[in-house]
DSSP file (Angstrom, degrees, kcal/mol; ACC not computed):
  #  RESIDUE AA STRUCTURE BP1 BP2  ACC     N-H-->O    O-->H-N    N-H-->O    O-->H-N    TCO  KAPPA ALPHA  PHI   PSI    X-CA   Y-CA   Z-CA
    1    1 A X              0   0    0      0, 0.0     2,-0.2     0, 0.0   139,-0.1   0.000 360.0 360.0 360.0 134.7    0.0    0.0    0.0
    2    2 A X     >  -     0   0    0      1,-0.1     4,-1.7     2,-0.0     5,-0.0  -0.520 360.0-146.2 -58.2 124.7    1.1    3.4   -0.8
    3    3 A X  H  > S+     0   0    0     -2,-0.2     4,-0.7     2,-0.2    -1,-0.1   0.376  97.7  46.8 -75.5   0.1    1.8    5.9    2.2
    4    4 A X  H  > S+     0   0    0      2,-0.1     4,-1.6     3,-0.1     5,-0.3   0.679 111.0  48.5-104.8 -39.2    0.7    8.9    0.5
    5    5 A X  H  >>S+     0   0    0      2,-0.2     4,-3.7     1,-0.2     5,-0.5   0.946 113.0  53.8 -58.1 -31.1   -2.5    7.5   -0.8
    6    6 A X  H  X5S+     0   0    0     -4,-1.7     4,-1.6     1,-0.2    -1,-0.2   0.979 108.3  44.2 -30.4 -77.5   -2.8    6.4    2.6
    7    7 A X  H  <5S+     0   0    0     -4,-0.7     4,-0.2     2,-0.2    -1,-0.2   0.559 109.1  61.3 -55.5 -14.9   -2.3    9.7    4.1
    8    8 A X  H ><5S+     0   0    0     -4,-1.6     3,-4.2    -3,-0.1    -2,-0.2   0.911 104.8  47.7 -46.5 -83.8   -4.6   11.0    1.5
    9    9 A X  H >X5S+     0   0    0     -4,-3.7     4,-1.1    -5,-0.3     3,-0.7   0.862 110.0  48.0 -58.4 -12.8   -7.4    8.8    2.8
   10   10 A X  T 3<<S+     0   0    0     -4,-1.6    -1,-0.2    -5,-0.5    -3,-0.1   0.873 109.2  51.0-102.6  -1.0   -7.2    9.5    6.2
   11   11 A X  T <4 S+     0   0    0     -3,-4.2    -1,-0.3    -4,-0.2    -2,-0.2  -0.220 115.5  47.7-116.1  41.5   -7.1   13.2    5.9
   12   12 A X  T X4 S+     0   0    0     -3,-0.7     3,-1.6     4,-0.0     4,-0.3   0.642 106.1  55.1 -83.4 -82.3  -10.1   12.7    3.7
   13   13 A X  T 3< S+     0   0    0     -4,-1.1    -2,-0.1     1,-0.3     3,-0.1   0.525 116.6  39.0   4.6 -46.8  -11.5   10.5    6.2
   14   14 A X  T 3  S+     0   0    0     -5,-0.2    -1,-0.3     1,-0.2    -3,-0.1   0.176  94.6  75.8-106.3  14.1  -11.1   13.5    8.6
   15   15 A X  S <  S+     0   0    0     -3,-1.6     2,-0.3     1,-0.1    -2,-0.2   0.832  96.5  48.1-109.0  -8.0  -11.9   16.6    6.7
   16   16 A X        -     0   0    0     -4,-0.3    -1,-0.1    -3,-0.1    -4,-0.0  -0.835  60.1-159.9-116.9 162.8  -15.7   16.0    6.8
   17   17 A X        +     0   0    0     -2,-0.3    20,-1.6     1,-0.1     2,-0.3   0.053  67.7 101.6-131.5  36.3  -17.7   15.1   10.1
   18   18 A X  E     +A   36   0A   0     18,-0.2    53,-0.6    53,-0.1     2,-0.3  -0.945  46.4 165.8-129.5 124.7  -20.7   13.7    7.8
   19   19 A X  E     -AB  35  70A   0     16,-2.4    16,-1.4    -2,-0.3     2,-0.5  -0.954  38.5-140.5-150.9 139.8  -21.1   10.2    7.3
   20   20 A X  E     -AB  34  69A   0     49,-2.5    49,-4.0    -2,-0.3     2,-0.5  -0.834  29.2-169.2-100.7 132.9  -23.7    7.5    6.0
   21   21 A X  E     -AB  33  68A   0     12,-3.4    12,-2.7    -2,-0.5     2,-0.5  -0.936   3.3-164.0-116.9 146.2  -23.3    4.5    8.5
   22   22 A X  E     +A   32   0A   0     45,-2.7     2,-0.4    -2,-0.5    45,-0.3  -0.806  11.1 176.0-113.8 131.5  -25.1    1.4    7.2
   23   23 A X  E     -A   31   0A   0      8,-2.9     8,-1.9    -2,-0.5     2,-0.2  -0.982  37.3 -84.3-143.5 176.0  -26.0   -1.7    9.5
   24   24 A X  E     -A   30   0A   0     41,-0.8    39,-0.3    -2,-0.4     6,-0.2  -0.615  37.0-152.4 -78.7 147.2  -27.8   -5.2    9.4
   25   25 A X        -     0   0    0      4,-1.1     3,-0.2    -2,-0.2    38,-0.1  -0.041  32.0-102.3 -95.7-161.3  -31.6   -4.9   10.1
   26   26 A X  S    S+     0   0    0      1,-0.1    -1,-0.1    -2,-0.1    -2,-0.0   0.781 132.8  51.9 -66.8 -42.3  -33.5   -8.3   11.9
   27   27 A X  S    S-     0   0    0      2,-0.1    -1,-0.1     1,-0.1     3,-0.1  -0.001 121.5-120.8 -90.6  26.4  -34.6   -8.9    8.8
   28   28 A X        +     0   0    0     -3,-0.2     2,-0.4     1,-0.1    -1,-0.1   0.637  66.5 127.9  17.8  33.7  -30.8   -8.6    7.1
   29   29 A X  S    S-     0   0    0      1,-0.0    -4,-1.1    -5,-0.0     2,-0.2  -0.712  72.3 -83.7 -86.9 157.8  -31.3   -6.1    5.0
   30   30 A X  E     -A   24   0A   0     -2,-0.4     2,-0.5    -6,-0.2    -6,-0.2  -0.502  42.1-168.3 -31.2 111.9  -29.3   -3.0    4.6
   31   31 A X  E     -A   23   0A   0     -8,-1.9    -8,-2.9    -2,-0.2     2,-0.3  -0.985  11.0-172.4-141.7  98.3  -30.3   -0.1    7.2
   32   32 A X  E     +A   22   0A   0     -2,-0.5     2,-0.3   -10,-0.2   -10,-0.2  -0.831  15.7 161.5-122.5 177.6  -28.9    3.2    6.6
   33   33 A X  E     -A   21   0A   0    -12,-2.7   -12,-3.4    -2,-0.3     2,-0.2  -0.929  35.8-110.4-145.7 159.1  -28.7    6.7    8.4
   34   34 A X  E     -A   20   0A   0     -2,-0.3     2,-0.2   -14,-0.2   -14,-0.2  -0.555  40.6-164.3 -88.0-177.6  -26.5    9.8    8.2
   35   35 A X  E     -A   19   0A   0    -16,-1.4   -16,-2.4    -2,-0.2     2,-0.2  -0.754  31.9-123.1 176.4 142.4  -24.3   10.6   10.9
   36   36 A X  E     -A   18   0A   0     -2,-0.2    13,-0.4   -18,-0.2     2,-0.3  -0.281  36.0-142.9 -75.3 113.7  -22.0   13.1   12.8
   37   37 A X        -     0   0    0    -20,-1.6    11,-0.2    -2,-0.2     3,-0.1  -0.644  13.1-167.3 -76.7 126.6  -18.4   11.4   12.8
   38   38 A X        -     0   0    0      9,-1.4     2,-0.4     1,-0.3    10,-0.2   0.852  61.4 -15.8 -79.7 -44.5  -17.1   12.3   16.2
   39   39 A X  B     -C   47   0A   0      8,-1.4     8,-2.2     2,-0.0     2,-0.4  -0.999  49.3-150.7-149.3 135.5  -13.2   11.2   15.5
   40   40 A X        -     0   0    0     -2,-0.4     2,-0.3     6,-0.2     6,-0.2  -0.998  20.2-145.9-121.0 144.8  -11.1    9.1   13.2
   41   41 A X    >   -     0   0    0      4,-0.4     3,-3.7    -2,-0.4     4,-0.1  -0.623  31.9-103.8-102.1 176.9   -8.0    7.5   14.4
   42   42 A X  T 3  S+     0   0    0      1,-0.3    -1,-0.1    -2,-0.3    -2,-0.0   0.709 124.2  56.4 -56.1  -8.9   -4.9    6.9   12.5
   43   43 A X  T 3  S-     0   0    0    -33,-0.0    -1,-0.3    98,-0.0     3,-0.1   0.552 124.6-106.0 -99.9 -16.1   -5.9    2.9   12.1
   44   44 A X    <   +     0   0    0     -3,-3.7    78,-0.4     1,-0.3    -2,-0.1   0.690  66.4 165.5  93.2  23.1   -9.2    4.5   10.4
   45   45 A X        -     0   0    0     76,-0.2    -4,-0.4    -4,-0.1     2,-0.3  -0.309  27.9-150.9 -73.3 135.4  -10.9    3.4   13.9
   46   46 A X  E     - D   0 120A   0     74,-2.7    74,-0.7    -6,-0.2     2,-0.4  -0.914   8.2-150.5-110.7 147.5  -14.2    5.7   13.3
   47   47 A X  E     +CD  39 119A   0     -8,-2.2    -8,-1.4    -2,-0.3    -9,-1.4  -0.707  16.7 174.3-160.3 126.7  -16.3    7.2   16.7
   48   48 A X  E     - D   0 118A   0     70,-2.1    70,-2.3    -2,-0.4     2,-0.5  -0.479  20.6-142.0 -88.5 155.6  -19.9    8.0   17.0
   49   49 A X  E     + D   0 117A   0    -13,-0.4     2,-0.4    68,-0.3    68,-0.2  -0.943  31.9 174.3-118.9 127.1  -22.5    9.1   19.9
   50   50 A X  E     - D   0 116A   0     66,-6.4    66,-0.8    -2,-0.5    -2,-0.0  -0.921  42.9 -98.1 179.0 168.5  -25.6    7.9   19.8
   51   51 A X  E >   - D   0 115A   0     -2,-0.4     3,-0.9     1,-0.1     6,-0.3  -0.116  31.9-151.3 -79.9 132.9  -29.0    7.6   21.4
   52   52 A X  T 3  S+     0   0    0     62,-0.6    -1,-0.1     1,-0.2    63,-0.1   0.095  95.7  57.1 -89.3  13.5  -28.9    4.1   23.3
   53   53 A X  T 3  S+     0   0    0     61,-0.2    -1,-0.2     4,-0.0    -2,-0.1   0.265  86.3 110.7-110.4  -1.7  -32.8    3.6   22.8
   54   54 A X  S <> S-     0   0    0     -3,-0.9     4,-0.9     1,-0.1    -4,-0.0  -0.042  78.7-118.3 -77.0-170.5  -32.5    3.9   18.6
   55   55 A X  H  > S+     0   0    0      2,-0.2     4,-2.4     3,-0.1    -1,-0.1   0.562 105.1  78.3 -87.8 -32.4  -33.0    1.0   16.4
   56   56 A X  H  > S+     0   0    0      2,-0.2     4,-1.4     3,-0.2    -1,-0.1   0.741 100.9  35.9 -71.4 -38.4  -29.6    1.3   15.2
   57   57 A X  H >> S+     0   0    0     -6,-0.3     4,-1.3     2,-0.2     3,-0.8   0.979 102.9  66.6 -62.4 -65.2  -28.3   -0.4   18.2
   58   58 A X  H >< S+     0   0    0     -4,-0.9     3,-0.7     2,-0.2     4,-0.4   0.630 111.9  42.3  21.2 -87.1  -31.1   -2.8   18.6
   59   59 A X  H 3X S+     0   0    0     -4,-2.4     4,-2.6     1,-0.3    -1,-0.2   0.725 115.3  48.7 -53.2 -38.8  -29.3   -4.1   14.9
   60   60 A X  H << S+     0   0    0     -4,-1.4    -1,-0.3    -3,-0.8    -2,-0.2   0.692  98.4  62.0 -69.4 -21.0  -25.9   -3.7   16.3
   61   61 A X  T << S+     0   0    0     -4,-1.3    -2,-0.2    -3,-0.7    -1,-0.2   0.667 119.5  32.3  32.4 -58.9  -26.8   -5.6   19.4
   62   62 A X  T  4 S+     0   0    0     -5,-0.5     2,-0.2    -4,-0.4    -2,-0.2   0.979 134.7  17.1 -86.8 -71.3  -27.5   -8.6   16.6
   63   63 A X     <  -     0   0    0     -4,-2.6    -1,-0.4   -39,-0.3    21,-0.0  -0.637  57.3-169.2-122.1 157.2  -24.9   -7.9   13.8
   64   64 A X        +     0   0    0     -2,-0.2    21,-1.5    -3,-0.1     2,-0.3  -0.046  53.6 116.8-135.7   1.6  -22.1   -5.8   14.8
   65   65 A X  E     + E   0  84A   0     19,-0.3   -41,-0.8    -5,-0.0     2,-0.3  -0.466  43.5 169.8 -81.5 117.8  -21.0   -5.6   10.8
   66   66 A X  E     - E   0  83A   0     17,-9.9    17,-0.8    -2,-0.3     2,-0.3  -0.961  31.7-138.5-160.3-178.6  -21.2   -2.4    9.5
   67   67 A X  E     - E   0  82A   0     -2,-0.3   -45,-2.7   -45,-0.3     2,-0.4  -0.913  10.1-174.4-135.3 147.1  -20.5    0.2    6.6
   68   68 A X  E     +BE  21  81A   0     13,-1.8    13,-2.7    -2,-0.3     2,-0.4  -0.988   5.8 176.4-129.4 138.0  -19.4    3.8    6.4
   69   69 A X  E     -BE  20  80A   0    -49,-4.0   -49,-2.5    -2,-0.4     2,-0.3  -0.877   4.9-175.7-127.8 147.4  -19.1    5.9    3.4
   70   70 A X  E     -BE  19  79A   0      9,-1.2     9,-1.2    -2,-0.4     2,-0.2  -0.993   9.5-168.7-148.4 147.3  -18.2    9.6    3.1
   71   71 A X        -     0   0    0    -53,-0.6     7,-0.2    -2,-0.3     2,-0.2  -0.601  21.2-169.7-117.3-178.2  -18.2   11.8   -0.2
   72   72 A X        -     0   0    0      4,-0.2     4,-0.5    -2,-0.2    -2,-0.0  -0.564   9.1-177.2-162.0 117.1  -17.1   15.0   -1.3
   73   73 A X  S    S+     0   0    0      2,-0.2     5,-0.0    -2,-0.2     4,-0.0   0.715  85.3  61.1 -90.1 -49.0  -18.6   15.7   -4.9
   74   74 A X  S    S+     0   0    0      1,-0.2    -1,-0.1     2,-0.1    -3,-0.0   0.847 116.5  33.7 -26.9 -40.8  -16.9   18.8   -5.1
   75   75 A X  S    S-     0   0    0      2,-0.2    56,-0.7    -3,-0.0    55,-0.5   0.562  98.0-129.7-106.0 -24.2  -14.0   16.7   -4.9
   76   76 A X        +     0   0    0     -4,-0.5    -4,-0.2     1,-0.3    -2,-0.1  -0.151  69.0 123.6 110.7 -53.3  -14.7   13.4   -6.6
   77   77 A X        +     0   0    0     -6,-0.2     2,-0.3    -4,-0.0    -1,-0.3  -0.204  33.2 162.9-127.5 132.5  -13.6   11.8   -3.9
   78   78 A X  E     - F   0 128A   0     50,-1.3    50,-2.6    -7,-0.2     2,-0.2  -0.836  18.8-149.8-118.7 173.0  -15.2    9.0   -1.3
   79   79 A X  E     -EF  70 127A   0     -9,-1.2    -9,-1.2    -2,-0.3     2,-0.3  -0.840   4.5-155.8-121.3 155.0  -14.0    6.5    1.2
   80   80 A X  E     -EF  69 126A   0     46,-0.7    46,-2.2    -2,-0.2     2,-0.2  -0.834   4.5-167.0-153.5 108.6  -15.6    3.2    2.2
   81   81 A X  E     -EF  68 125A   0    -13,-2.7   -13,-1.8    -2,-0.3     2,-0.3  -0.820   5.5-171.9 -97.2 133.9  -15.0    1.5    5.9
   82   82 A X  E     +EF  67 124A   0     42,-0.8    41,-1.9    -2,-0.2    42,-1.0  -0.901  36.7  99.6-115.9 166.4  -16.1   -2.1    6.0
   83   83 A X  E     -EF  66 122A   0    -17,-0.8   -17,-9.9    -2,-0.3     2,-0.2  -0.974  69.2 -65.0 157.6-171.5  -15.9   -3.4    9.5
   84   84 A X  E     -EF  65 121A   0     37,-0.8    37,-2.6    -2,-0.3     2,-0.4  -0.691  38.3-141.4-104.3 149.5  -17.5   -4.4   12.9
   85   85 A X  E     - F   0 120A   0    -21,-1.5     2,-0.5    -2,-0.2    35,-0.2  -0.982  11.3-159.5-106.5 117.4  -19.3   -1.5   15.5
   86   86 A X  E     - F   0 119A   0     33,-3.1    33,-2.6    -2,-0.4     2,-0.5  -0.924  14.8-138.9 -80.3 120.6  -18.7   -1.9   19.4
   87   87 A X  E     - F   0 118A   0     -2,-0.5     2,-0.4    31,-0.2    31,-0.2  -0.759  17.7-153.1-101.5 130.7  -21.1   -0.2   21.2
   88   88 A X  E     + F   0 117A   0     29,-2.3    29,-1.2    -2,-0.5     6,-0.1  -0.874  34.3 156.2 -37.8  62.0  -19.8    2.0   24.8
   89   89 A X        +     0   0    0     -2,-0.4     2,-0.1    27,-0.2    -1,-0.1   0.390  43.2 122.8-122.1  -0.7  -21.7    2.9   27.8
   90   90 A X     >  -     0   0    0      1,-0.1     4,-1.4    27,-0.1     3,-0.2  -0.499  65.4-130.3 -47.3 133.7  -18.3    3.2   30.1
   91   91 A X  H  > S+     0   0    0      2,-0.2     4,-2.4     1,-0.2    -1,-0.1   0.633  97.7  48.4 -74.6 -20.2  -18.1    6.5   31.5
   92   92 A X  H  > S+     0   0    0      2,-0.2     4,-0.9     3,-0.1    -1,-0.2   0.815 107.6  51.4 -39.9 -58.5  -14.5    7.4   30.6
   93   93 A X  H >> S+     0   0    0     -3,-0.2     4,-1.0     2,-0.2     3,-0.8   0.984 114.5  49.0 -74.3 -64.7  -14.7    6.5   27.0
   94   94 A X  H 3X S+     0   0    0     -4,-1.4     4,-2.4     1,-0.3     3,-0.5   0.838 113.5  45.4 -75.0 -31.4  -18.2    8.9   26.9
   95   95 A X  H 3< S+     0   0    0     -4,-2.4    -1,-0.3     1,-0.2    -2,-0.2   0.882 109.1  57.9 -60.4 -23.1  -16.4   12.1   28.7
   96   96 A X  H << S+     0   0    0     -4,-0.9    -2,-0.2    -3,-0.8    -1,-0.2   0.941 116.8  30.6 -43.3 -55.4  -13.6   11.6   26.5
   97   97 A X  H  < S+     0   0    0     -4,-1.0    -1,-0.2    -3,-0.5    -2,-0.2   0.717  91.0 139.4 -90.6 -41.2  -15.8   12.0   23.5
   98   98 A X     <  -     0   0    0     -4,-2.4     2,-0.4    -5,-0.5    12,-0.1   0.203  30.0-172.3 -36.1 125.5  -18.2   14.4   25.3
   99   99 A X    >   -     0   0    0      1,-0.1     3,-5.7     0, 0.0    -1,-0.1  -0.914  16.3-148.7-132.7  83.5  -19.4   17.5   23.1
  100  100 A X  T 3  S+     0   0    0     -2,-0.4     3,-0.4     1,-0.3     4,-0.2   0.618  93.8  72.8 -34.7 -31.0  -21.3   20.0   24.9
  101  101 A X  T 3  S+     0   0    0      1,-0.2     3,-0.5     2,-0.1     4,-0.3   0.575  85.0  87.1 -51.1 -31.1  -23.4   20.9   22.2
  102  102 A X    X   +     0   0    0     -3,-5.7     3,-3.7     1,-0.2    -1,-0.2   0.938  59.9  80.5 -13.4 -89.8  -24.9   17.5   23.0
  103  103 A X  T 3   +     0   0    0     -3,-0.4    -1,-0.2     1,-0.4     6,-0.1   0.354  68.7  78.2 -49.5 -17.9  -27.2   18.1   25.4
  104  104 A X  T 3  S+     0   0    0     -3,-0.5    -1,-0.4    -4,-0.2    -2,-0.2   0.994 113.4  26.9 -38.0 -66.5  -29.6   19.1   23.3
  105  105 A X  S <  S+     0   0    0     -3,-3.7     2,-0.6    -4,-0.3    -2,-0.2   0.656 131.6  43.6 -80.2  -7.7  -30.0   15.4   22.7
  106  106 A X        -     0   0    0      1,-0.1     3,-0.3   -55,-0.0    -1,-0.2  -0.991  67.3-177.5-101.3  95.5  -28.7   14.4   26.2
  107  107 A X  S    S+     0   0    0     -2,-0.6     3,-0.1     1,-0.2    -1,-0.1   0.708  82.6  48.3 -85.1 -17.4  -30.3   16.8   28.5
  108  108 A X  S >  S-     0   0    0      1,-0.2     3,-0.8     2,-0.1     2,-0.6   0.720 106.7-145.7-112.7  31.4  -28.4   15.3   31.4
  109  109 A X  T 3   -     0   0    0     -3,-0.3    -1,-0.2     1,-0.2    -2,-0.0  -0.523  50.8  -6.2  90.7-111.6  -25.6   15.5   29.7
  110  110 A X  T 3  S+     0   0    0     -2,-0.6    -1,-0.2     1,-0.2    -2,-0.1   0.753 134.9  55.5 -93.5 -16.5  -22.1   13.2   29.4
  111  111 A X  S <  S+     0   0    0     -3,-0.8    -2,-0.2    -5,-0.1    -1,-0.2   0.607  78.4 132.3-100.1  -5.6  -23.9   11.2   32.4
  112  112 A X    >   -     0   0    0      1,-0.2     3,-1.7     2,-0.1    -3,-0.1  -0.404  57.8-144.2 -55.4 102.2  -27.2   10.7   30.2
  113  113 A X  T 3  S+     0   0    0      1,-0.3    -1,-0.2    -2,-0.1    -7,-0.0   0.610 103.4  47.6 -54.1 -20.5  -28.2    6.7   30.5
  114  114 A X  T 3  S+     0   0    0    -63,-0.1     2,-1.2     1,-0.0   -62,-0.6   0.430  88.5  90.6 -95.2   4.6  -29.3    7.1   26.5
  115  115 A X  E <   +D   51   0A   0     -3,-1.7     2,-0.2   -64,-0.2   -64,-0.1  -0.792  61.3 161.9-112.7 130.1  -26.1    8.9   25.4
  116  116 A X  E     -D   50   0A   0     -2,-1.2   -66,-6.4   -66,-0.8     2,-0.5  -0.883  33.8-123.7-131.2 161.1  -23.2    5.6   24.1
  117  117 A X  E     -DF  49  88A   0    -29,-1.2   -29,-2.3    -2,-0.2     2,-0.8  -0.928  14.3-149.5-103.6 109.1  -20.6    5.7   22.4
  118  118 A X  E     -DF  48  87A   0    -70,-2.3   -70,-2.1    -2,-0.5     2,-0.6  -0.732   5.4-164.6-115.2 132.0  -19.9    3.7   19.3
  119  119 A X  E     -DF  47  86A   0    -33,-2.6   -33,-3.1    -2,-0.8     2,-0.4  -0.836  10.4-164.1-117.5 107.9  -16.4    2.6   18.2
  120  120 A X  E     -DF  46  85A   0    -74,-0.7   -74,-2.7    -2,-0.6     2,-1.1  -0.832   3.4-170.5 -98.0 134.1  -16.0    1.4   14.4
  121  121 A X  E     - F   0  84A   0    -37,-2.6   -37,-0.8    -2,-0.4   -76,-0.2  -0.684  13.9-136.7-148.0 138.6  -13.3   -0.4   13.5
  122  122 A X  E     - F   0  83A   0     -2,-1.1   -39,-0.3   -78,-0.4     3,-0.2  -0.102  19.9-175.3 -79.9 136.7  -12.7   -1.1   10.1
  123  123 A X  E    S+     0   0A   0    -41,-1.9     2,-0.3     1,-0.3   -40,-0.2   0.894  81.5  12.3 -72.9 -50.6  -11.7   -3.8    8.8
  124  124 A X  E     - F   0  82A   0    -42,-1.0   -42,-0.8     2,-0.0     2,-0.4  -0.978  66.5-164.8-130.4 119.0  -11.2   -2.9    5.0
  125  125 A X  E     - F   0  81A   0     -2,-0.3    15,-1.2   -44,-0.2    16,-0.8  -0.913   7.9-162.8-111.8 145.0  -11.2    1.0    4.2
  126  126 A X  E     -GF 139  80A   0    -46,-2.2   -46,-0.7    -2,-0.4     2,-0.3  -0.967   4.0-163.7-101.5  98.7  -11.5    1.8    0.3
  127  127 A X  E     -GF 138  79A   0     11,-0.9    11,-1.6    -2,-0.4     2,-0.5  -0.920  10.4-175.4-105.2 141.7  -10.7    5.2   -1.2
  128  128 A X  E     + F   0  78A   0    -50,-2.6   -50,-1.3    -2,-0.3     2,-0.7  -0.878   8.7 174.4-145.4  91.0  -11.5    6.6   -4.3
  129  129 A X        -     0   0    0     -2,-0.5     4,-0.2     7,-0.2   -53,-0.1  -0.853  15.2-176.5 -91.2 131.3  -10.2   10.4   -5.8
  130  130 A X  S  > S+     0   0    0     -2,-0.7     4,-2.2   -55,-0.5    -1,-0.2   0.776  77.5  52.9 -57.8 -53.4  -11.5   10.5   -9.3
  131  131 A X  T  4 S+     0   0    0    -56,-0.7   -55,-0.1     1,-0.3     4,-0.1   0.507 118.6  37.0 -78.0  -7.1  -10.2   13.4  -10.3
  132  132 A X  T  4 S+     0   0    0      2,-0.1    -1,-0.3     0, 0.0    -2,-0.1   0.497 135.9   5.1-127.1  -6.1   -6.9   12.3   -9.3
  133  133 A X  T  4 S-     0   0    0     -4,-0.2     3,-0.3     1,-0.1     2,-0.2   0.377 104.1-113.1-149.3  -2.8   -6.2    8.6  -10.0
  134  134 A X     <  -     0   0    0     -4,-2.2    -1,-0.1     1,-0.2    -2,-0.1  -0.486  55.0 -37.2 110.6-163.5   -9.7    7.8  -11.9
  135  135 A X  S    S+     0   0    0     -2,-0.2     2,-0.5    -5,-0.1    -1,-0.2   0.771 100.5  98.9 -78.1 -11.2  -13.0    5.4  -10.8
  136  136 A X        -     0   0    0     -3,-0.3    -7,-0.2    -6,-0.1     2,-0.2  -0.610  67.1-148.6 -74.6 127.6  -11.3    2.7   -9.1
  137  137 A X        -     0   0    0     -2,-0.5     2,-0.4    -9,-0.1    -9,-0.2  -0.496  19.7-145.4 -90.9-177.0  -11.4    3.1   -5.7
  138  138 A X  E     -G  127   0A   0    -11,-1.6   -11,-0.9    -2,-0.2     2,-0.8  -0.820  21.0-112.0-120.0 164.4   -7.6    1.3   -4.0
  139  139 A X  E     +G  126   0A   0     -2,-0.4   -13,-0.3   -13,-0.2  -133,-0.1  -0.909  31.7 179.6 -97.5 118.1   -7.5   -0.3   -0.9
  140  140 A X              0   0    0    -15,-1.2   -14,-0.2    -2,-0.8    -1,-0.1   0.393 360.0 360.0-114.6   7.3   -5.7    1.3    1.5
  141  141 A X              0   0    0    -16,-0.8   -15,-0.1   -97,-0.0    -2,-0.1  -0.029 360.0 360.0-147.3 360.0   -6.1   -1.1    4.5
């Protein structure tokens, strides 16, 4: 693997905080939603907040396999994480992450029994500049 296409994708990865995350339903279809990407780490480790009553755990709860895509049409350019979600309810991990701006959806805040934390971490990431290397996307982990 190339280390600047690497570093490419992972300051792709990081330059938007909007992201469609895909999971398995009961019924194993495809289930997806947007969502506000909290952090990526350098391993392309992805981490979300979110409402511990949704549906979306529910499915992760069952299948823990899941997909995240981010675009830039301006740019050409997407990424594509396949991998597994672990969902978070430690109190450490959620002040780490804790975003005051929250509490709108937490009103009692980082200590809020519905606000978890979910940590994807991808198994295979795919990125794909058009404009600079064409429609194939490469694999970069």
């Amino acid at each position: 693997m190339d280390a600047v296409l690497r570093s490419e994708a992972l300051a792709f990865a990081r330059s938007g905080n909007i992201s469609v995350l895909a999971t398995v339903s009961k019924t194993k279809t495809a289930t997806a939603r947007v969502m506000q990407v909290v952090k990526v780490d350098d391993d392309f480790t992805v981490w979300y907040s979110s409402y511990g009553a949704s549906e979306k755990l529910k499915e992760l709860k069952t299948d823990p396999k899941a997909c995240i895509i981010m675009n830039n049409c301006a740019t050409t350019s997407d990424i594509r994480l396949y991998g597994a979600i672990d969902i978070l309810t430690d109190q450490a991990t959620k002040e780490k992450l804790w975003q005051e701006e929250w509490t709108r959806y937490y009103p009692k805040g980082k200590t809020d029994p519905n606000y978890v934390v979910l940590k994807f971490t991808a198994d295979i990431v795919e990125y794909r500049n058009m404009a600079k290397y064409g429609m194939m996307a490469t694999r970069v982990k």
